[in-house]
DOTORPA-377933 format. One record per atom (N, C-alpha, C, O, CB): x, y, z; atom name; residue number from 0. Coordinates in steps of 0.02 Angstrom, whole numbers, plus 50000, padded with zeros to 5 digits. Glycine has a CB too. Example, Ala and Ser with C-alpha at 12.3 -4.5 7.8 and 13.67 -1.06 7.14 Angstrom:
// DOTORPA-377933
PT      X      Y      Z  atom  seq
PT  50660  49716  50390     N    0
PT  50615  49775  50390    CA    0
PT  50660  49835  50390     C    0
PT  50712  49834  50423     O    0
PT  50565  49776  50452    CB    0
PT  50642  49888  50354     N    1
PT  50684  49947  50357    CA    1
PT  50645  50002  50394     C    1
PT  50670  50057  50402     O    1
PT  50704  49970  50286    CB    1
//
This chain:
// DOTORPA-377933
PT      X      Y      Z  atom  seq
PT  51338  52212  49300     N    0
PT  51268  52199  49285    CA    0
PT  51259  52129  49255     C    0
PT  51222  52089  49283     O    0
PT  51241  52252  49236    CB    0
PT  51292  52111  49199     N    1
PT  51276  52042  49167    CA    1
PT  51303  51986  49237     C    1
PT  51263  51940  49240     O    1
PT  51332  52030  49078    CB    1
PT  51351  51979  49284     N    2
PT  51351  51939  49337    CA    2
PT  51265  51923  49361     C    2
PT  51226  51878  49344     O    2
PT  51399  51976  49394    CB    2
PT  51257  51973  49399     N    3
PT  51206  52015  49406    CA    3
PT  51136  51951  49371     C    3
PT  51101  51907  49394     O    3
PT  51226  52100  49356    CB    3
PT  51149  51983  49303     N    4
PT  51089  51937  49277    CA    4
PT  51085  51857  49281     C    4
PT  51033  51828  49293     O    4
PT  51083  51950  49207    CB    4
PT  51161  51816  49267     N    5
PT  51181  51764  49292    CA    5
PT  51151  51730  49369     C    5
PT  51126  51677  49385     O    5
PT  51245  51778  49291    CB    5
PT  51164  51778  49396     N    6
PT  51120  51753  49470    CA    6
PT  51058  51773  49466     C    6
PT  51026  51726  49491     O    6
PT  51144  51784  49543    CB    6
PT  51016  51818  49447     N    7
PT  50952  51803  49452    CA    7
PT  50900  51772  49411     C    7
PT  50841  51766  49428     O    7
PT  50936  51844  49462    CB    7
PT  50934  51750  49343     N    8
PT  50907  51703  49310    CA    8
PT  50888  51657  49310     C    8
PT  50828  51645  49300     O    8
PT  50920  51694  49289    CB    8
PT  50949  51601  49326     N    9
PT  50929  51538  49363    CA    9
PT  50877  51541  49454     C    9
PT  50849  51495  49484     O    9
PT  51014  51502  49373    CB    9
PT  50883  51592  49467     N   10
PT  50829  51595  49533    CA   10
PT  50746  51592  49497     C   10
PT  50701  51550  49503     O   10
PT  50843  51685  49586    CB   10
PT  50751  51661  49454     N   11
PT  50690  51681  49433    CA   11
PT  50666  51617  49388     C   11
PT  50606  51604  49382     O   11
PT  50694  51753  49394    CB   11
PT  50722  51575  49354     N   12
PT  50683  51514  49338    CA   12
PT  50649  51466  49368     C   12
PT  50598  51437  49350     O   12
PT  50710  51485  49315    CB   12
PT  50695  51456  49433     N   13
PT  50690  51411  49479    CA   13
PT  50606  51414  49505     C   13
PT  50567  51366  49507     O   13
PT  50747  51428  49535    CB   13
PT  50592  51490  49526     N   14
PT  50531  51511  49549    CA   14
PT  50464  51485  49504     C   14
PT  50415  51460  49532     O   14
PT  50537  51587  49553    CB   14
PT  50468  51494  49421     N   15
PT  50433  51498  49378    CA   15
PT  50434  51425  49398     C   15
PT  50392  51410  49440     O   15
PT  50448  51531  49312    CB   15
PT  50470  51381  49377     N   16
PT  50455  51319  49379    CA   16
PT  50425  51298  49436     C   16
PT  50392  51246  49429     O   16
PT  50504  51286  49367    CB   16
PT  50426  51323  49491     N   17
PT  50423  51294  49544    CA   17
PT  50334  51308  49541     C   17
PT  50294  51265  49560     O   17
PT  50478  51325  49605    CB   17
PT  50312  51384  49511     N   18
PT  50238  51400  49515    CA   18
PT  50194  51348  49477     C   18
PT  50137  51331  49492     O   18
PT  50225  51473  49485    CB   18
PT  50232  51325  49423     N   19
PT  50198  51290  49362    CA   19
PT  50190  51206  49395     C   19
PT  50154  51163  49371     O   19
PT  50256  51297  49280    CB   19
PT  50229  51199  49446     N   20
PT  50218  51121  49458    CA   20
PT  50186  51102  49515     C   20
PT  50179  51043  49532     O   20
PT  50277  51085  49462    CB   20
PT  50163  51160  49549     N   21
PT  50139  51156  49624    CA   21
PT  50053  51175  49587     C   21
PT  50031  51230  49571     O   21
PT  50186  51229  49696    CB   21
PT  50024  51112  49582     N   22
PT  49934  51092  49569    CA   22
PT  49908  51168  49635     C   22
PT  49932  51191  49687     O   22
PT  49900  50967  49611    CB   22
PT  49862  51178  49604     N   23
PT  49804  51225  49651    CA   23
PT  49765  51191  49693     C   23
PT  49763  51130  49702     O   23
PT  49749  51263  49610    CB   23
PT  49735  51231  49718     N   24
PT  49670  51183  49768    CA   24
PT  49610  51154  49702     C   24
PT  49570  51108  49707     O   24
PT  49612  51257  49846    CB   24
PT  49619  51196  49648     N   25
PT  49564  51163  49595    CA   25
PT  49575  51076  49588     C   25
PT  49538  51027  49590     O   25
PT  49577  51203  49509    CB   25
PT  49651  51088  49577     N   26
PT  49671  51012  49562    CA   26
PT  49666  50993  49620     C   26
PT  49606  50979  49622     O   26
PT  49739  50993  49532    CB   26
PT  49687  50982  49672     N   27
PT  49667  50955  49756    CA   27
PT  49556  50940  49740     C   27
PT  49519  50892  49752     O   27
PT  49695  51060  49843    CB   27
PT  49548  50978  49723     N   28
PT  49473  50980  49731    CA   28
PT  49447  50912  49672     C   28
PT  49400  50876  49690     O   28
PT  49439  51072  49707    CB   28
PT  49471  50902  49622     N   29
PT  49464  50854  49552    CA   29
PT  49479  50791  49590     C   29
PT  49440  50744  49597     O   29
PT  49523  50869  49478    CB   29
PT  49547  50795  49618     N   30
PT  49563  50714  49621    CA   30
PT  49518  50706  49690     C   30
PT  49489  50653  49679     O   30
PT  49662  50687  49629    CB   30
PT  49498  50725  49747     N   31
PT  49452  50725  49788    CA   31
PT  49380  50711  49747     C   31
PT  49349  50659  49761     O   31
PT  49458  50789  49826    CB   31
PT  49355  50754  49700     N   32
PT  49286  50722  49669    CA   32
PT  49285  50649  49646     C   32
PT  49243  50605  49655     O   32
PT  49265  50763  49605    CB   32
PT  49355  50648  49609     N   33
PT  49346  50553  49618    CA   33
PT  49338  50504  49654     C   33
PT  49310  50450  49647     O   33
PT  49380  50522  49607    CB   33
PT  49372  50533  49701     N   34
PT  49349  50493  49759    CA   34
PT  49276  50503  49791     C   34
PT  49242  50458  49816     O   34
PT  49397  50506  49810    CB   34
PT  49261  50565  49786     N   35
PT  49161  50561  49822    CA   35
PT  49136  50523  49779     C   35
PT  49119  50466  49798     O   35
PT  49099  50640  49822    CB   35
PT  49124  50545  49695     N   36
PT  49096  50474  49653    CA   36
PT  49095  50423  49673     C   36
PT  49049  50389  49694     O   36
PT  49121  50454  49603    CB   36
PT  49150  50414  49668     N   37
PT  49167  50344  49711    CA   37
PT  49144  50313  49729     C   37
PT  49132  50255  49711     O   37
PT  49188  50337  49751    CB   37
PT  49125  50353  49792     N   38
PT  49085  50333  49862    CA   38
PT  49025  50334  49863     C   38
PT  48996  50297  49903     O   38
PT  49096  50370  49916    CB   38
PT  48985  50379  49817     N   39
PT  48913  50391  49783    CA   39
PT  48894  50334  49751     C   39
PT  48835  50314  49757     O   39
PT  48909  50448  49731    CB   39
PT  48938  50301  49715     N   40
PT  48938  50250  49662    CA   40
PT  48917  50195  49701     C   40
PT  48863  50165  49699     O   40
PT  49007  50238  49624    CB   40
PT  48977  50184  49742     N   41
PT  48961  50117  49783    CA   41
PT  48909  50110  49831     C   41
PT  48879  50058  49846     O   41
PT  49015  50098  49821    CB   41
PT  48901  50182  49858     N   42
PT  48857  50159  49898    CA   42
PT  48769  50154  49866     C   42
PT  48722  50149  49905     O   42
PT  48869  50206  49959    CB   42
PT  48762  50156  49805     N   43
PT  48724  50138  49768    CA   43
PT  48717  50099  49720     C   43
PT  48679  50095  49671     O   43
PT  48713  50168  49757    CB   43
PT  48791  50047  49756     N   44
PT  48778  49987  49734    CA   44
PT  48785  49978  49642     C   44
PT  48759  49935  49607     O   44
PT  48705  49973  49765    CB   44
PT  48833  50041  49620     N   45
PT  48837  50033  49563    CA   45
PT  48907  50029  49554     C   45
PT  48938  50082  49546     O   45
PT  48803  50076  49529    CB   45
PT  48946  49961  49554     N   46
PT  49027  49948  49516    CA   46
PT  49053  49974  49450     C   46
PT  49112  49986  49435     O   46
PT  49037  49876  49502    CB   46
PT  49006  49979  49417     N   47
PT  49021  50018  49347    CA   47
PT  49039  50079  49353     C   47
PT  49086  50105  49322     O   47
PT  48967  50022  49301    CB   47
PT  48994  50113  49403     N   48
PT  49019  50181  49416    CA   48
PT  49073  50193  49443     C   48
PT  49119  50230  49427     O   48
PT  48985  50213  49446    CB   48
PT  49064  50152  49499     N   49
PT  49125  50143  49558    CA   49
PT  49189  50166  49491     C   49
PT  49219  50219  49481     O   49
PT  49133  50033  49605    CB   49
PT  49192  50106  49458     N   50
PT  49249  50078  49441    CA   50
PT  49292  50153  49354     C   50
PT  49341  50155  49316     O   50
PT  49214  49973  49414    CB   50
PT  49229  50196  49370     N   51
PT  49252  50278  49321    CA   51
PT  49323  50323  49351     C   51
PT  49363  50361  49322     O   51
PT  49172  50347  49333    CB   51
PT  49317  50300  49424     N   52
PT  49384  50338  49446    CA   52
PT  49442  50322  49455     C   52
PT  49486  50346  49491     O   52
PT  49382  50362  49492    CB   52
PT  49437  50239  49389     N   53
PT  49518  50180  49382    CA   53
PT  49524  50212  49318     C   53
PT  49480  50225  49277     O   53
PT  49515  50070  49379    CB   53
PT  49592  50224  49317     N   54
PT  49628  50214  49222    CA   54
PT  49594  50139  49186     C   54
PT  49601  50082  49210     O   54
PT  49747  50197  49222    CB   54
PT  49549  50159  49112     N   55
PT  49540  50088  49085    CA   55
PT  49598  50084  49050     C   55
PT  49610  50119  49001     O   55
PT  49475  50072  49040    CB   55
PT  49632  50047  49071     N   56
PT  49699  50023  49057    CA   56
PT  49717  49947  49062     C   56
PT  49675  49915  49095     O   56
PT  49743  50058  49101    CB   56
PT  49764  49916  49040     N   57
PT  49778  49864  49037    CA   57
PT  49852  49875  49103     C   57
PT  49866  49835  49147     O   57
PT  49785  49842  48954    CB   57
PT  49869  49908  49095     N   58
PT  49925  49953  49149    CA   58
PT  49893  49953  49204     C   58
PT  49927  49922  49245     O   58
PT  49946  50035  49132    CB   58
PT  49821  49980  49240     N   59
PT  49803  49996  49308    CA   59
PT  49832  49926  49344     C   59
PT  49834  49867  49326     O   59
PT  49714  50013  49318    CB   59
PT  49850  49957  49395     N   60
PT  49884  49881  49450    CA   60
PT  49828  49913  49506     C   60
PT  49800  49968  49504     O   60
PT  50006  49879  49488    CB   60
PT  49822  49858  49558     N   61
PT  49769  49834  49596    CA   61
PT  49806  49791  49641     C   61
PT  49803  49731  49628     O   61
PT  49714  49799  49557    CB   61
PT  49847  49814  49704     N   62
PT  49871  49774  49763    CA   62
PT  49838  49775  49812     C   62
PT  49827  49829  49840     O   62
PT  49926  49787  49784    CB   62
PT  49810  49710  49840     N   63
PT  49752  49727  49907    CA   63
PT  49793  49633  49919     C   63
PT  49831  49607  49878     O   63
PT  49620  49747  49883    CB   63
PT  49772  49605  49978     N   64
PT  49762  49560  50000    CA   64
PT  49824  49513  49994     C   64
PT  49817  49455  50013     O   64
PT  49706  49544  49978    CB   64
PT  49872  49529  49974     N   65
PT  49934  49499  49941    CA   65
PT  49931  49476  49886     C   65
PT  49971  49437  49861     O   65
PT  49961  49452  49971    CB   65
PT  49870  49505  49855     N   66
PT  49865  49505  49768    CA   66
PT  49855  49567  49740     C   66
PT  49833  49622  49757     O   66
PT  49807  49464  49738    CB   66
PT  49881  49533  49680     N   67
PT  49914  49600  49608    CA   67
PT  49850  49580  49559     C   67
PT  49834  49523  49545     O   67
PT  50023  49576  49550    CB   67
PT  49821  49635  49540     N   68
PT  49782  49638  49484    CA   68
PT  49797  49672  49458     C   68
PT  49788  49729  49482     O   68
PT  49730  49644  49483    CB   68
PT  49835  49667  49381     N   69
PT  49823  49708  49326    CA   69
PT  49780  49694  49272     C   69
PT  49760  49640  49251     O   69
PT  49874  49721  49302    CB   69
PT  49767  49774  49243     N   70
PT  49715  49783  49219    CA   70
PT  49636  49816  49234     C   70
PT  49614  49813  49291     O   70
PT  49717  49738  49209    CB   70
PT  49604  49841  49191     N   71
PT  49549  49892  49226    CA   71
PT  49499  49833  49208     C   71
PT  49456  49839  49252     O   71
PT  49532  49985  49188    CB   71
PT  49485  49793  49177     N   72
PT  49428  49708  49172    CA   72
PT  49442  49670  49242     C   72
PT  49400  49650  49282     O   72
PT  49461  49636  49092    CB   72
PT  49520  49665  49246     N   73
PT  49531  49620  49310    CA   73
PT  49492  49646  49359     C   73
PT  49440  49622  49381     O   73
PT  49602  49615  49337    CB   73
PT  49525  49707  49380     N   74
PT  49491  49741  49443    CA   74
PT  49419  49740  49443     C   74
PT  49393  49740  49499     O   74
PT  49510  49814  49450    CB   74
PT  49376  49738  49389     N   75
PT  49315  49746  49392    CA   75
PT  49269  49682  49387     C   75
PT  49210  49679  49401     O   75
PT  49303  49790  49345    CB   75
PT  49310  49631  49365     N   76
PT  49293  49581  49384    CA   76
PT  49322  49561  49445     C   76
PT  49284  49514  49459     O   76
PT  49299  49545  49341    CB   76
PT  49359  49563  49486     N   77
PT  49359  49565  49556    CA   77
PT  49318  49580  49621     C   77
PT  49302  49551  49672     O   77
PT  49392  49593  49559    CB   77
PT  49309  49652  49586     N   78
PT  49255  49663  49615    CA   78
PT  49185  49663  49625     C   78
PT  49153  49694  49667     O   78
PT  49261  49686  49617    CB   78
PT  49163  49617  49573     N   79
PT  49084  49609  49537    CA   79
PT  49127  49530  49581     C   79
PT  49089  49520  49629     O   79
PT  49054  49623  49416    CB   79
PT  49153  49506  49582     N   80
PT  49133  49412  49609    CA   80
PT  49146  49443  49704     C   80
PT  49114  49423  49753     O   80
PT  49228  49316  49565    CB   80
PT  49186  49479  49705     N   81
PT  49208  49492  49777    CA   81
PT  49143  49522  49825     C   81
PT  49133  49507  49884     O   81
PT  49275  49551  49774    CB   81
PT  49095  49577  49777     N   82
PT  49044  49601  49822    CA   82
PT  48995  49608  49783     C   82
PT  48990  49658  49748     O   82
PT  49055  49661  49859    CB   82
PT  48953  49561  49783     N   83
PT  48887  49550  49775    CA   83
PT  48861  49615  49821     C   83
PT  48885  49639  49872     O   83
PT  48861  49471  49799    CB   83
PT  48789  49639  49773     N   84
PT  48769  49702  49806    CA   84
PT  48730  49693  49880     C   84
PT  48718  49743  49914     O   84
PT  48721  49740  49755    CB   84
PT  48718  49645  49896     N   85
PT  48699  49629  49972    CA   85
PT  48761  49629  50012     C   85
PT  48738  49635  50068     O   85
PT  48661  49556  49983    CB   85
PT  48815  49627  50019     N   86
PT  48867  49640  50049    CA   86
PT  48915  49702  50039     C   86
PT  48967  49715  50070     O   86
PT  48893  49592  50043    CB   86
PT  48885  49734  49989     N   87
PT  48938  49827  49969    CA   87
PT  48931  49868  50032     C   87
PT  48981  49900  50049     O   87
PT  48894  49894  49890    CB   87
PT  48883  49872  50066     N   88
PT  48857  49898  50131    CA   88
PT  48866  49975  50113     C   88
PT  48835  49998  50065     O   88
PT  48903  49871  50204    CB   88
PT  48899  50005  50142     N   89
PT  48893  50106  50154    CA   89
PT  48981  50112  50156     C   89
PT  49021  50096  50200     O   89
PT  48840  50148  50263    CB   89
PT  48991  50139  50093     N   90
PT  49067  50135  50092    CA   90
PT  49100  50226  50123     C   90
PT  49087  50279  50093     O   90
PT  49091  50110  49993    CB   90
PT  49139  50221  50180     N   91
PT  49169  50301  50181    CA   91
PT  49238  50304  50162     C   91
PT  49267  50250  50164     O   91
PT  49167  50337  50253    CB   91
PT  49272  50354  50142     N   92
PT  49346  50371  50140    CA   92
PT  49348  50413  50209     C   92
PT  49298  50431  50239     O   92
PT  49372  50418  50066    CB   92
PT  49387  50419  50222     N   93
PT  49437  50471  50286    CA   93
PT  49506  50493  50287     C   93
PT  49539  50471  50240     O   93
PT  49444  50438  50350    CB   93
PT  49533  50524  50321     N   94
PT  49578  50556  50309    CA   94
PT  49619  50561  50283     C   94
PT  49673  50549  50309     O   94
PT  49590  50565  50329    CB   94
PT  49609  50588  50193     N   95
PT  49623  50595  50146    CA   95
PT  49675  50643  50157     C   95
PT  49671  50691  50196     O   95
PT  49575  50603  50110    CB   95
PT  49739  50623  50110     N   96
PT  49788  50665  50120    CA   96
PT  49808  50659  50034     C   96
PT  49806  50604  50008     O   96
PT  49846  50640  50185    CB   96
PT  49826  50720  49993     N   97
PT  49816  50710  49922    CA   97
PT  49881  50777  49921     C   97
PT  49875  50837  49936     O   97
PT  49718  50723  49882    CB   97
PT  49946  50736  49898     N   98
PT  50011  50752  49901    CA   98
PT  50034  50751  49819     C   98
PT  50045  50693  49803     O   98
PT  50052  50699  49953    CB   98
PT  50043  50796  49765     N   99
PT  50054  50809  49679    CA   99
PT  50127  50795  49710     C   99
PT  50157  50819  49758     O   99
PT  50029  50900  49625    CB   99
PT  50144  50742  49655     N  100
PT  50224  50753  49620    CA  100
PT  50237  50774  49568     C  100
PT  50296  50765  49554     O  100
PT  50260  50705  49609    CB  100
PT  50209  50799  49532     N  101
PT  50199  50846  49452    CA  101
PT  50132  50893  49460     C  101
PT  50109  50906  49515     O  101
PT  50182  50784  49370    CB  101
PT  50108  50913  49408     N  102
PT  50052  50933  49393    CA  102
PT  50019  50886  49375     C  102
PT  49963  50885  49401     O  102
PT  50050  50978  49355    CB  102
PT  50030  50839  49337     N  103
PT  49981  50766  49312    CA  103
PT  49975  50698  49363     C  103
PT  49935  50653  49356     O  103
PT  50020  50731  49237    CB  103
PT  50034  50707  49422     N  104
PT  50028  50663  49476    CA  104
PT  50018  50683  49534     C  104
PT  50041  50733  49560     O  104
PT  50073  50630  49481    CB  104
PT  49982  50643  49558     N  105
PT  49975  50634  49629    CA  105
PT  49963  50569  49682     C  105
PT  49939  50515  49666     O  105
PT  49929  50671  49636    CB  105
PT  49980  50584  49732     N  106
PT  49954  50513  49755    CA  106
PT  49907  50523  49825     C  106
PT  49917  50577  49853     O  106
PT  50025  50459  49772    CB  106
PT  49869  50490  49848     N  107
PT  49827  50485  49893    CA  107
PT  49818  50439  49958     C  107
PT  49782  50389  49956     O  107
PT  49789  50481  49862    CB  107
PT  49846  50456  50005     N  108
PT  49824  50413  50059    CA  108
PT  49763  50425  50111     C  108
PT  49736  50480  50119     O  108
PT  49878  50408  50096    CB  108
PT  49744  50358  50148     N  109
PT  49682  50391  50166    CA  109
PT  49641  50315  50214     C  109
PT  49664  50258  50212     O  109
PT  49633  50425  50079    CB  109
PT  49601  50328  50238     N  110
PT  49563  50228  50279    CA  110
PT  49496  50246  50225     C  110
PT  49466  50288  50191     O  110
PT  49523  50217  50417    CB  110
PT  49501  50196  50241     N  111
PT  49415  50173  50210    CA  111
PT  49377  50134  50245     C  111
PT  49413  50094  50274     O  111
PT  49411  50132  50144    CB  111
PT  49314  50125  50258     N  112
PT  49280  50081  50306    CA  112
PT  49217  50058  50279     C  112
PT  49175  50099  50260     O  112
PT  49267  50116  50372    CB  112
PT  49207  50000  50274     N  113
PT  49100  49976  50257    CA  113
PT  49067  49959  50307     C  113
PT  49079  49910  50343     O  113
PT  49075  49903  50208    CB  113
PT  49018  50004  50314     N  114
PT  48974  49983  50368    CA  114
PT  48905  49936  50318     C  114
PT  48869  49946  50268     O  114
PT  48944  50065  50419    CB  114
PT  48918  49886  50367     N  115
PT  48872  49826  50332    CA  115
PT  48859  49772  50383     C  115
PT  48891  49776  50436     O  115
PT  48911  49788  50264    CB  115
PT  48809  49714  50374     N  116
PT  48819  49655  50432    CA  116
PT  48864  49606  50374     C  116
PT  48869  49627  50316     O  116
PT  48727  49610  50470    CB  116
PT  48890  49555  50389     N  117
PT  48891  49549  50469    CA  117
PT  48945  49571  50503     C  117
PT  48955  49561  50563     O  117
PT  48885  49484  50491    CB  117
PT  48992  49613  50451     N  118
PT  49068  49651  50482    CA  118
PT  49057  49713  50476     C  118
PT  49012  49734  50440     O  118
PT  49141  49637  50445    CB  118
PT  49100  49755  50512     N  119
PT  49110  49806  50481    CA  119
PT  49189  49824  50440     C  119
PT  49211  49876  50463     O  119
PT  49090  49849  50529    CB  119
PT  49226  49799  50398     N  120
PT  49263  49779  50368    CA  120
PT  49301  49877  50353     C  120
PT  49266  49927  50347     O  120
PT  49226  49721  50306    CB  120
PT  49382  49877  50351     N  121
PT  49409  49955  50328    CA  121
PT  49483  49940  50357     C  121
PT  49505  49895  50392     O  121
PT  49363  50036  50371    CB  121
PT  49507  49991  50331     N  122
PT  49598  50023  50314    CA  122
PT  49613  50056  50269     C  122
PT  49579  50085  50227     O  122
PT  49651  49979  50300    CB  122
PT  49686  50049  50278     N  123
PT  49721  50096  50236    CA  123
PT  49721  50093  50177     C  123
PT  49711  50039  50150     O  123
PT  49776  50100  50245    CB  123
PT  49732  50159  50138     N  124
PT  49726  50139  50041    CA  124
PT  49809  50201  50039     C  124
PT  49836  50237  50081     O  124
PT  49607  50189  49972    CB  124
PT  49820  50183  49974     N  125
PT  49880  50237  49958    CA  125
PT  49859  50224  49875     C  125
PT  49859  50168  49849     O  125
PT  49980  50214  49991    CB  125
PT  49844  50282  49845     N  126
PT  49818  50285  49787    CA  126
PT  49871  50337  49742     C  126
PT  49900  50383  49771     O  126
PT  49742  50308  49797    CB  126
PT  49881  50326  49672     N  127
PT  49923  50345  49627    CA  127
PT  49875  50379  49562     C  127
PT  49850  50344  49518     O  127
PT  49971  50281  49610    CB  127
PT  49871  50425  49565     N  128
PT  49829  50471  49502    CA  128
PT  49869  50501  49461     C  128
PT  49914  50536  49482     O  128
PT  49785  50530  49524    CB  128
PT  49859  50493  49406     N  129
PT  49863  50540  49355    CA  129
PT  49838  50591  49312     C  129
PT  49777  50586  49311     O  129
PT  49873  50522  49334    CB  129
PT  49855  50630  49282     N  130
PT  49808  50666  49260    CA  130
PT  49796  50647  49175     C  130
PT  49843  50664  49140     O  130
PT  49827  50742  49278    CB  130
PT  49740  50614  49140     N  131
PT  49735  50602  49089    CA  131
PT  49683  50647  49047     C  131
PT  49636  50679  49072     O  131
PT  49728  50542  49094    CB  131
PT  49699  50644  48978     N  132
PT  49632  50644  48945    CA  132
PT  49557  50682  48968     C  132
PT  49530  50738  48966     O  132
PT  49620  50577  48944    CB  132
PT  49538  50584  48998     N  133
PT  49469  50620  49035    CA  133
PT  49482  50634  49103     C  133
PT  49436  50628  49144     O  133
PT  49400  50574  49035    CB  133
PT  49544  50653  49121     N  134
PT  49538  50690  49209    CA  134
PT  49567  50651  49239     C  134
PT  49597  50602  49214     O  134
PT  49466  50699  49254    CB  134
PT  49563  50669  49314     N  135
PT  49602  50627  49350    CA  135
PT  49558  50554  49356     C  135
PT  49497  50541  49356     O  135
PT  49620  50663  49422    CB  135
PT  49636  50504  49362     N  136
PT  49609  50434  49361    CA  136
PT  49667  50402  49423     C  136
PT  49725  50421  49432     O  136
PT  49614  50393  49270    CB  136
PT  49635  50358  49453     N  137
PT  49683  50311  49467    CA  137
PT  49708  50251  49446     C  137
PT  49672  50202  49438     O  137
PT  49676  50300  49505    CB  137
PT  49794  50249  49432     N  138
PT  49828  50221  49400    CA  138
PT  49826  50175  49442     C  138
PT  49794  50124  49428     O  138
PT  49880  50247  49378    CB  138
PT  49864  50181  49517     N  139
PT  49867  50139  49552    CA  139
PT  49847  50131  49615     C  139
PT  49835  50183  49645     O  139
PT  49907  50131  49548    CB  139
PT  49837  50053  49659     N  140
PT  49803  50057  49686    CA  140
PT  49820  50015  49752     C  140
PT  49825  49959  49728     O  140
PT  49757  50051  49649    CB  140
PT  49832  50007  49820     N  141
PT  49868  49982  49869    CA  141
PT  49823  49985  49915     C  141
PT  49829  50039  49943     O  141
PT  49927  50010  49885    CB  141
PT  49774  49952  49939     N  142
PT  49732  49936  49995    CA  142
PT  49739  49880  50049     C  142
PT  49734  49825  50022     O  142
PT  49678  49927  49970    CB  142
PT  49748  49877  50113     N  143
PT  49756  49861  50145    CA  143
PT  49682  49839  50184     C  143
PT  49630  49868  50171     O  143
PT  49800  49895  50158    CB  143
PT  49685  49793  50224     N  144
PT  49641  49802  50259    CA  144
PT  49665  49787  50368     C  144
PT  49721  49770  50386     O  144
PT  49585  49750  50214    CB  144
PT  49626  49796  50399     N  145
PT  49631  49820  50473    CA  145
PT  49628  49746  50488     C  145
PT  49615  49705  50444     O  145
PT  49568  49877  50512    CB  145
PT  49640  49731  50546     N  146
PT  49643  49663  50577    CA  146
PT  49606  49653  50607     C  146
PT  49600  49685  50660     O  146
PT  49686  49645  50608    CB  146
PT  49542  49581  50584     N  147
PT  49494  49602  50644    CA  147
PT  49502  49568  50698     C  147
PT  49541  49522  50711     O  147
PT  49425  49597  50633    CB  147
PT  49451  49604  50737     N  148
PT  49442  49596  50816    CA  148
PT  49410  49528  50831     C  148
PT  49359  49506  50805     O  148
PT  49392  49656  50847    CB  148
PT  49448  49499  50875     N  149
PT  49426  49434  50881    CA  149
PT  49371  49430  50961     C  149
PT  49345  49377  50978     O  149
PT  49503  49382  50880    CB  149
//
């Protein structure tokens, strides 16, 4: 019998742990609302809002264009000189794929696209969340953009 318990201990732990670190669809559903905000935000032309679903951190990193922004001021001043609200246009996400490496992490890949004149400008993002405090945030941030059509 005590063998016995030896082997099913370390299983029955294995399991427990395994229940406690695998996020629900609740959490799938949270880090997804940050992202609709998001998209609510911008497409109403409000960056302040936009900018509720970054860690205010001095830590948030910001890779797009072959530049590094750290910081949650940088990024937001980036994006206040980068898009004047006559050029924010109608921002979408798409095929969002939202993969937990803990319960407090996750990361997010996914395109993004603006429909606006005189481009219609979009690509890839790969996003890094955590779970803080006030909720999920993104820590980090890797945007790409598509090549345009000549």
């Amino acid at each position: 019998m005590r063998n016995f318990l030896f082997l099913i201990l370390p299983l029955f732990l294995l399991f427990i742990n395994c229940e406690q670190s695998t996020p629900g669809e609740a959490e799938r559903a949270a880090v997804i609302k940050v992202l609709e905000d998001q998209v609510e935000a911008w497409n109403r032309k409000d960056i302040d809002a936009y900018m509720e679903g970054y860690w205010k951190s001095d830590d948030l990193t910001f890779v797009s264009g072959g530049n590094i922004n750290k910081g949650w001021q940088a990024v937001l001043d980036s994006y206040r000189e980068r898009y004047k609200p006559e050029m924010m246009g109608i921002l979408t996400f798409d095929n969002l794929n939202v993969n937990f490496m803990s319960p407090d992490a996750a990361y997010v890949s996914g395109t993004w696209a603006l429909q606006r004149e005189p481009d219609d400008p979009g690509g890839r993002f790969t996003l890094i969340f955590k779970k803080l405090a006030e909720g999920w945030r993104i820590v980090y941030d890797h945007t790409s953009s598509k090549e345009k059509n000549n």
